[in-house]
KEDOMAR-725775 format. One record per residue (C-alpha): x, y, z. Coordinates in steps of 0.02 Angstrom, whole numbers, plus 50000, padded with zeros to 5 digits. Example, Ala and Ser with C-alpha at 12.3 -4.5 7.8 and 13.67 -1.06 7.14 Angstrom:
residues 2
506154977550390/506844994750357/
END
This chain:
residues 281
484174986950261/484504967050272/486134959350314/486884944150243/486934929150384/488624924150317/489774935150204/490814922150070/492364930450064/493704927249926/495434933049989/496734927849848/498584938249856/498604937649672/498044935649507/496794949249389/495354948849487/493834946849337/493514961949220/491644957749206/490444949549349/488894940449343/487394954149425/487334942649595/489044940049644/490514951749740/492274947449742/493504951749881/495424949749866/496604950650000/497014945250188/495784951150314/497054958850450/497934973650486/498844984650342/498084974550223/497574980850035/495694974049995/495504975449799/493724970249759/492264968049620/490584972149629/489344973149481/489394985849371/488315000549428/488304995249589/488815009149755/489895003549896/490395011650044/491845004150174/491085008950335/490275024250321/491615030950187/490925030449987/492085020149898/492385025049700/491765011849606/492515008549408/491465005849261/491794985549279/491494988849457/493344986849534/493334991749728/494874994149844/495045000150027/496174997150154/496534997050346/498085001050416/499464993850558/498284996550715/496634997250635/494964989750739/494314974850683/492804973350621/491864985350483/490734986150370/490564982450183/488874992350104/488374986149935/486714995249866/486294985449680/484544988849603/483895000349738/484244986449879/485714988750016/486714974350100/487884974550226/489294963550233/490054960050409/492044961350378/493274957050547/494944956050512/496254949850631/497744957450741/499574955650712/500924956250825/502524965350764/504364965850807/505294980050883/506994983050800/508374991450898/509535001250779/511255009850836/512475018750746/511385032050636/511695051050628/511075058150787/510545070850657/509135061150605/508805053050780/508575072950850/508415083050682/509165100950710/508175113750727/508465123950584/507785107150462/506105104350559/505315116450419/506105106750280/505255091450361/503785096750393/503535102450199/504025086650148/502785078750257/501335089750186/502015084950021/501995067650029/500145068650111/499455082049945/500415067549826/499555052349943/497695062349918/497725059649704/496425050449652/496295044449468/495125030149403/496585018149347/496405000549396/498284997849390/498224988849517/497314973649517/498744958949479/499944955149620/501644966149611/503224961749577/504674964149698/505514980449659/507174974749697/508054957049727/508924956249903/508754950150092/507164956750188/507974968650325/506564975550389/504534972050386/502924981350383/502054987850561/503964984150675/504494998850782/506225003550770/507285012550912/508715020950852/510175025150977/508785020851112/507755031951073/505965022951024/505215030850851/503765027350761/503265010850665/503855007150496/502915005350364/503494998450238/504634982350158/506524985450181/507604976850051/509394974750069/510464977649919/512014984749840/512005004749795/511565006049620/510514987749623/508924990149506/507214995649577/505794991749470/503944995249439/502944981449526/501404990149448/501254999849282/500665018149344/501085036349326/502785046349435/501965057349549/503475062549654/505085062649644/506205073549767/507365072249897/506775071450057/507595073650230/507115055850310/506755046250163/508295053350042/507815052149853/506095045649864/504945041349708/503075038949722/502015031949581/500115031649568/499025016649501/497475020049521/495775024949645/496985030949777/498495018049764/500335023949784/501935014549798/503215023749858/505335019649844/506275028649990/508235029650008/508775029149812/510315030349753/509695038649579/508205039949481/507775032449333/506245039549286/505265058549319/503685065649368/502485063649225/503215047049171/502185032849126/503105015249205/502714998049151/502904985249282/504634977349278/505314993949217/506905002749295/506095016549379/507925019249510/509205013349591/509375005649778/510475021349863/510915026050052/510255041750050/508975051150205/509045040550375/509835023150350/511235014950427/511755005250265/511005003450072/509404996050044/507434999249968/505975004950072/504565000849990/502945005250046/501105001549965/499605016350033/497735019749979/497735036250016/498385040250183/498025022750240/499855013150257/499844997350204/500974979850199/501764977150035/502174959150061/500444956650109/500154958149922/501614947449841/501364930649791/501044915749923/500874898049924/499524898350073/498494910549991/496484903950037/495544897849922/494494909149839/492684912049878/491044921649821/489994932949910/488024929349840/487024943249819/485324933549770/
END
């Protein structure tokens, strides 16, 4: 097995990464650090694995993986083409995140009751069987709209304490907005969910593709159902109050597969890198 002395990386936020490659290049695209989405291309045929996990490769040999809020740092990218396996060295760097103090929500959902633990623990299991679909979409290559217009209220990977009482990190992009404010598609993709769920209130999940979800918590009212195909810039709901929230706004979160991921990580920036190559030859 050789290794490459020194991996090329490309890390753009945006743009369609290429539909076809030359046979000696690979293409990575996105930051290398914490709850960050990687979407990548390899050549056609090609067989990747991320670590020691196979990663689904499409027929113009699209890649994506992901590592979540306190991931290690350093993997492995596999690439066997033509018989021959490389390794690619991949370290990605820390991040340091807030902690948000939060007063004034229902003690309810600080200390749910007993008698709703069930209810949230089968809307956990739900959300994790939704999370696990798998379809070979590439929905997701081009860099996502914002769902909804508004002041950022809350980011990806800060821990919140509510009443004092420290919880778990978020995960997600909060959005502050009027009830009833639009929420659109930031990818086109296919409803998986949509329910009302004791934390999250009415909560909408959409799947693009090779284990890709975003996923709209706290709505106000849905605009489209399970089964629906959404275009990107589509109404798919509407900004609400609803689950555990002390006023109206968006949650919006970004996951391949269980991994959680940083949605802004993967909206357009003006300090993107420039783009690189990774040789194969």
């Amino acid at each position: 097995m050789k290794v490459w002395g020194k991996a090329l990386l490309l890390c753009a936020l945006n743009g369609v990464l290429p539909a076809q490659l030359s046979a000696v290049e690979v293409i990575l695209d996105g930051h290398l650090t914490q709850g960050s989405l990687i979407r990548g291309t390899v050549p056609a045929g090609a067989k990747v694995w991320f670590n020691d996990k196979p990663l689904a490769v499409s027929a113009q040999g699209h890649v994506v993986f992901g590592i979540g809020r306190d991931a290690t740092l350093n993997h492995q990218l596999t690439v066997e083409h033509h018989g021959e396996q490389r390794q690619i060295p991949l370290s990605f760097s820390a991040r340091q995140y807030d902690i948000q103090r939060i007063t004034g929500v229902e003690q309810k959902y600080v200390e749910p009751p007993q008698e709703v633990r069930a209810r949230i623990a089968r809307d956990n299991k739900r959300v994790r069987e939704v999370r696990q679909t798998f379809t070979d979409k590439t929905l997701f290559l081009s860099a996502p709209l914002q769902p909804s217009e508004g002041r950022i209220s809350g980011v990806y990977g800060s821990q919140r304490v509510f009443n004092g009482q420290p919880r778990n990190p978020h995960f997600g992009l909060d959005i502050a907005a009027p009830v009833g404010a639009p929420v659109l598609a930031p990818w086109d993709g296919k409803v998986l969910l949509a329910e009302d769920l004791y934390f999250s209130g009415l909560t909408l999940i959409i799947d693009h593709g090779m284990g890709v979800t975003s996923t709209f918590m706290h709505l106000h009212r849905f605009h489209a159902a399970v089964g629906d195909t959404v275009k990107a810039g589509t109404k798919i709901a509407e900004v609400g109050a609803t689950g555990r929230v002390t006023g109206p706004h968006l949650d919006w979160r970004i996951n391949w597969f269980q991994e959680r991921l940083d949605p802004q990580l993967l909206l357009p920036a003006s300090d993107r890198p420039e783009p690189r190559r990774i040789p194969l030859n």
